[in-house]
SELUMKE-544294 format. One record per residue (C-alpha): residue number from 1; residue in one letter; x, y, z; chain. Coordinates in steps of 0.001 Angstrom, whole numbers. Example, Ala and Ser with C-alpha at 12.3 -4.5 7.8 and 13.67 -1.06 7.14 Angstrom:
+------+------+---------+---------+---------+-------+
! loti ! numi !    east !   north !      up ! nukol !
+------+------+---------+---------+---------+-------+
!    1 !    A !   12300 !   -4500 !    7800 !     A !
!    2 !    S !   13670 !   -1060 !    7140 !     A !
+------+------+---------+---------+---------+-------+
# end
This chain:
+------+------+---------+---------+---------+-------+
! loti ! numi !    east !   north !      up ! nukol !
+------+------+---------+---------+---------+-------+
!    1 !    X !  115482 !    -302 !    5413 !     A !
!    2 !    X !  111766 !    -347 !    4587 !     A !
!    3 !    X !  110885 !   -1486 !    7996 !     A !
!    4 !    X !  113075 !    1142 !    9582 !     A !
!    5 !    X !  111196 !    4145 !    7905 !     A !
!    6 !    X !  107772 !    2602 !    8448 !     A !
!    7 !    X !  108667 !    2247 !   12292 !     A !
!    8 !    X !  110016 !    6316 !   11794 !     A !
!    9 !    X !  106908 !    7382 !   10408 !     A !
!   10 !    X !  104584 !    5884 !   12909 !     A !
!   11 !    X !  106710 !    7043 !   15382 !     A !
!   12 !    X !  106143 !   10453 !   14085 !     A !
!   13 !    X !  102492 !   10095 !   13651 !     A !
!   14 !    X !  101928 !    8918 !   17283 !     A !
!   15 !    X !  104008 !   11820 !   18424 !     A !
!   16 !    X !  101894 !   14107 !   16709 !     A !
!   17 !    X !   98406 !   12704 !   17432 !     A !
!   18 !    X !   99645 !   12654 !   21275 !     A !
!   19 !    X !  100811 !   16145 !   20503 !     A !
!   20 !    X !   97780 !   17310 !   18577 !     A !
!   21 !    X !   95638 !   15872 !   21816 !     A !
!   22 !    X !   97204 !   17467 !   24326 !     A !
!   23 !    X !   99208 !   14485 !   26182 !     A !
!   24 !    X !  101917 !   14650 !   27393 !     A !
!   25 !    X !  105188 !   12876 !   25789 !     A !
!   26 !    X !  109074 !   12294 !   27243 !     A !
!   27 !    X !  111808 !   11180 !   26593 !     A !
!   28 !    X !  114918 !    9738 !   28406 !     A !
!   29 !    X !  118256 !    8841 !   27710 !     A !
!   30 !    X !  118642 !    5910 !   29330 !     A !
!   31 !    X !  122189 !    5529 !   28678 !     A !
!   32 !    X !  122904 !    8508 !   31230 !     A !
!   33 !    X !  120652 !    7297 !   33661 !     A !
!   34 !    X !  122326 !    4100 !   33970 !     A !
!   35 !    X !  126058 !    5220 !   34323 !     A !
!   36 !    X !  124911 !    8030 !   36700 !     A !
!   37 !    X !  122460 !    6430 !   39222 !     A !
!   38 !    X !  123750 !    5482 !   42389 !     A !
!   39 !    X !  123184 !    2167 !   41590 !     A !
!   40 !    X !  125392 !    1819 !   38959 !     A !
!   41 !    X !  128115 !    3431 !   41260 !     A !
!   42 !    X !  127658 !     700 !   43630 !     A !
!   43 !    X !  127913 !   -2003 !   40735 !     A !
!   44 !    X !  131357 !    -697 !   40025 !     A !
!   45 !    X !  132124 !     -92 !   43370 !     A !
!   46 !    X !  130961 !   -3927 !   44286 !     A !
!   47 !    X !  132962 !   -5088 !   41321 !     A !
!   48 !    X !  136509 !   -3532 !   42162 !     A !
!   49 !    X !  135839 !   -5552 !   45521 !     A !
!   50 !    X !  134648 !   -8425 !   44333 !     A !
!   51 !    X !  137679 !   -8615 !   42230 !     A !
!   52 !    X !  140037 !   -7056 !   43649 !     A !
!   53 !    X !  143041 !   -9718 !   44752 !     A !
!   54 !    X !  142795 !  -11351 !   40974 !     A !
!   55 !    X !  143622 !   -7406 !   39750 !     A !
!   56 !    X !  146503 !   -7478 !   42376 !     A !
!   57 !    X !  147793 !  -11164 !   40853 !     A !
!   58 !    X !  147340 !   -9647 !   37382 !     A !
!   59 !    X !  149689 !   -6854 !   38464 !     A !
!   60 !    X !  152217 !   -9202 !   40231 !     A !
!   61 !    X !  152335 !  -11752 !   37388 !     A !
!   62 !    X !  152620 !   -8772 !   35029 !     A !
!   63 !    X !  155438 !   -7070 !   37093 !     A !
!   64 !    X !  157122 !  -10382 !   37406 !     A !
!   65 !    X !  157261 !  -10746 !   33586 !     A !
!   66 !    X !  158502 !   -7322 !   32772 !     A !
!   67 !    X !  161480 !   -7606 !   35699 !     A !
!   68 !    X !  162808 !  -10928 !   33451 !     A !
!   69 !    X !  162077 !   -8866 !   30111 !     A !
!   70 !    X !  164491 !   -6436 !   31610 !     A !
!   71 !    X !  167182 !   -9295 !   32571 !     A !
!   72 !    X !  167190 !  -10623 !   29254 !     A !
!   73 !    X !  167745 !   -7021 !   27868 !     A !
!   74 !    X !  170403 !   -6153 !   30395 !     A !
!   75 !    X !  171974 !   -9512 !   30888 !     A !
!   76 !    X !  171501 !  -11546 !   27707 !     A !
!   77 !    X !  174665 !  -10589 !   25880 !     A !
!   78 !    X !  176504 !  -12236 !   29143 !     A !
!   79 !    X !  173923 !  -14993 !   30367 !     A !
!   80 !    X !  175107 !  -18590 !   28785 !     A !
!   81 !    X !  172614 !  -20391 !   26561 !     A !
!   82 !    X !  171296 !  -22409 !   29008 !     A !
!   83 !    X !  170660 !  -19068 !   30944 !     A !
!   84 !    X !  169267 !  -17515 !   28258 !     A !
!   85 !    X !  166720 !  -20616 !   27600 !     A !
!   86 !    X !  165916 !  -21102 !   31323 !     A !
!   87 !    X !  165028 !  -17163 !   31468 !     A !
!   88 !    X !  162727 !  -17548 !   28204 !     A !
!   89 !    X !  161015 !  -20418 !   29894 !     A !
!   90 !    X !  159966 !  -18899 !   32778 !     A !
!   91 !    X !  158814 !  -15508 !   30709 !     A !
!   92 !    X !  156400 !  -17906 !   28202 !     A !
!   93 !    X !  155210 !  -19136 !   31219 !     A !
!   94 !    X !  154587 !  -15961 !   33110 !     A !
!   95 !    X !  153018 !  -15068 !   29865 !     A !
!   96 !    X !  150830 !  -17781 !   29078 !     A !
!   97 !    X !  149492 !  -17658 !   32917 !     A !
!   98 !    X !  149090 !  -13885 !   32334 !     A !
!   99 !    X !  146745 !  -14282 !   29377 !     A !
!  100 !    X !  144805 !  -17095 !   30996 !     A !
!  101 !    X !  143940 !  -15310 !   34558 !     A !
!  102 !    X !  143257 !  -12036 !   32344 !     A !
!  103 !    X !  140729 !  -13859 !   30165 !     A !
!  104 !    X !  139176 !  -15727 !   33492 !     A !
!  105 !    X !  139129 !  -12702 !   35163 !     A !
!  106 !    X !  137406 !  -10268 !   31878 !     A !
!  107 !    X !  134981 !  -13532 !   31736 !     A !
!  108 !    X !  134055 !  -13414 !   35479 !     A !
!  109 !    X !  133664 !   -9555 !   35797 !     A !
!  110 !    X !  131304 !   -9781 !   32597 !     A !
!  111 !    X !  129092 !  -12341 !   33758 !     A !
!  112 !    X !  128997 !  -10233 !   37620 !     A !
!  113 !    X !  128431 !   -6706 !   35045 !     A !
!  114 !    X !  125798 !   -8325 !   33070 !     A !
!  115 !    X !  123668 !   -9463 !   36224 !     A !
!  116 !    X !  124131 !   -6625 !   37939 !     A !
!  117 !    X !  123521 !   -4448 !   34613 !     A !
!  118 !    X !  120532 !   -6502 !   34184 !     A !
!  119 !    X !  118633 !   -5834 !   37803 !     A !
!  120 !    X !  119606 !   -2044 !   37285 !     A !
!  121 !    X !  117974 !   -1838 !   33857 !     A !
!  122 !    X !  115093 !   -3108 !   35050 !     A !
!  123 !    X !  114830 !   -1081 !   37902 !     A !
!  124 !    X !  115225 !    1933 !   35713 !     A !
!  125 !    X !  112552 !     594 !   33629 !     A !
!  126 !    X !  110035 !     476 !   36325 !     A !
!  127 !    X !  111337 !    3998 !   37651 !     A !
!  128 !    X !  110435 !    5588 !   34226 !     A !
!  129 !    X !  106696 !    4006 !   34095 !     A !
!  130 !    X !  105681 !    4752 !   37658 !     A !
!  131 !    X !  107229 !    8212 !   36920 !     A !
!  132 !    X !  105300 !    8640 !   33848 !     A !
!  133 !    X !  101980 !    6859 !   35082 !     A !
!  134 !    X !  102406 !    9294 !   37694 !     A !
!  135 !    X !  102934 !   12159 !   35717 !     A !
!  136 !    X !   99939 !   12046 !   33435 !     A !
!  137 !    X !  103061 !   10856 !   30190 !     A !
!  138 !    X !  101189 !    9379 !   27333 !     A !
!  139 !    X !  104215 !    8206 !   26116 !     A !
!  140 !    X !  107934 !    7939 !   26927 !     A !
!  141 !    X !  110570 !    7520 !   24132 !     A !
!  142 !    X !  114315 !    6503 !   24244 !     A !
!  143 !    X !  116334 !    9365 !   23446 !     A !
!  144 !    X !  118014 !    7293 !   21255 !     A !
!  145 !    X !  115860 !    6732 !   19264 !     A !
!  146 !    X !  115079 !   10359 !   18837 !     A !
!  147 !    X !  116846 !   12664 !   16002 !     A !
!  148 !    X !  115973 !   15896 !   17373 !     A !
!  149 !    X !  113588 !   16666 !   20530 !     A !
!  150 !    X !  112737 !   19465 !   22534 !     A !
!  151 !    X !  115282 !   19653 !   25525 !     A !
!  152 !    X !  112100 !   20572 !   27789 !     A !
!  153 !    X !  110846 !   17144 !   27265 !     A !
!  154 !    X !  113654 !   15234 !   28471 !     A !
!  155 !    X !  112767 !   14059 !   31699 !     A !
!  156 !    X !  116249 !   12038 !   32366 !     A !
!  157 !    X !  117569 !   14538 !   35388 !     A !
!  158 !    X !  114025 !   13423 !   37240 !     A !
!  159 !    X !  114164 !    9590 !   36889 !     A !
!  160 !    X !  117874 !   10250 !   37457 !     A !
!  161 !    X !  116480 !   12003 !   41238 !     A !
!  162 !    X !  113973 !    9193 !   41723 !     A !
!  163 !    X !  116156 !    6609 !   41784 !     A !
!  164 !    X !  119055 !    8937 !   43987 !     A !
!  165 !    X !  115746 !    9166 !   46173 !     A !
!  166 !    X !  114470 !    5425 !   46413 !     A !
!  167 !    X !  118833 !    4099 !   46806 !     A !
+------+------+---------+---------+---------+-------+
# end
């Protein structure tokens, strides 16, 4: 906790010396930037293709599954034991397949996200410096690391249109 408010209070004292000088400070909220850019559209985009048929399996496996939970609902007070065991078989199985490709599939898209998140962040990254080298900034802060900021210094909107302008 110590560390936290030392960190805050420099913070605050670069902020004001660059204020008291006459530079110029920003922030951004990165966040926003990288769910909005077009980039991060065509991550998503890319993903939902790249994975596309194992979402369609998921769905079949999971529709196959739910048409036997509805046999053994509708039919199990007249289905014979070995009926009844036969049907429960093939719904662990259904089941236990279901969980497996789910967790293959929530592995694979994670590794693609993170690769593809990783590349994007770092474009952003470089975006924000050449926009602030550019722009005379003295310093550029994550708005989330912010508690309370002018709204006039937020310069999110214009990395946001650099990078719609450089896709």
């Amino acid at each position: 906790m110590k560390h936290i408010v030392i960190i805050f209070v420099s913070i605050i004292a670069m902020m004001a010396t660059a204020q008291a000088e006459g530079d110029k400070i920003g922030y951004v909220n990165g966040q926003y930037i990288a769910q909005n850019s077009p980039q991060a559209v065509a991550i998503r985009e890319k993903m939902q293709a790249e994975f596309k048929e194992q979402q369609e399996e998921l769905k079949t496996i999971d529709s196959d599954y739910r048409k036997l939970q509805e046999k053994a609902q509708k039919d199990g007070a007249t289905m014979s034991q070995q009926e009844k065991i036969d049907l429960s078989r093939k719904m662990q199985e259904l089941e236990t397949q279901l969980k497996l490709k789910q967790k293959a599939l929530q592995e694979d898209m994670q590794r693609f996200g993170q690769g593809q998140q990783i590349a994007l962040l770092k474009r952003i990254r470089k975006e924000i410096d050449e926009y602030a080298k550019a722009n005379g900034y003295k310093m550029v802060i994550n708005a989330e690391a912010l508690l309370f900021a002018d709204p006039a210094l937020d310069i999110s909107d214009k990395i946001l249109a650099k990078l719609n302008s450089s896709n």
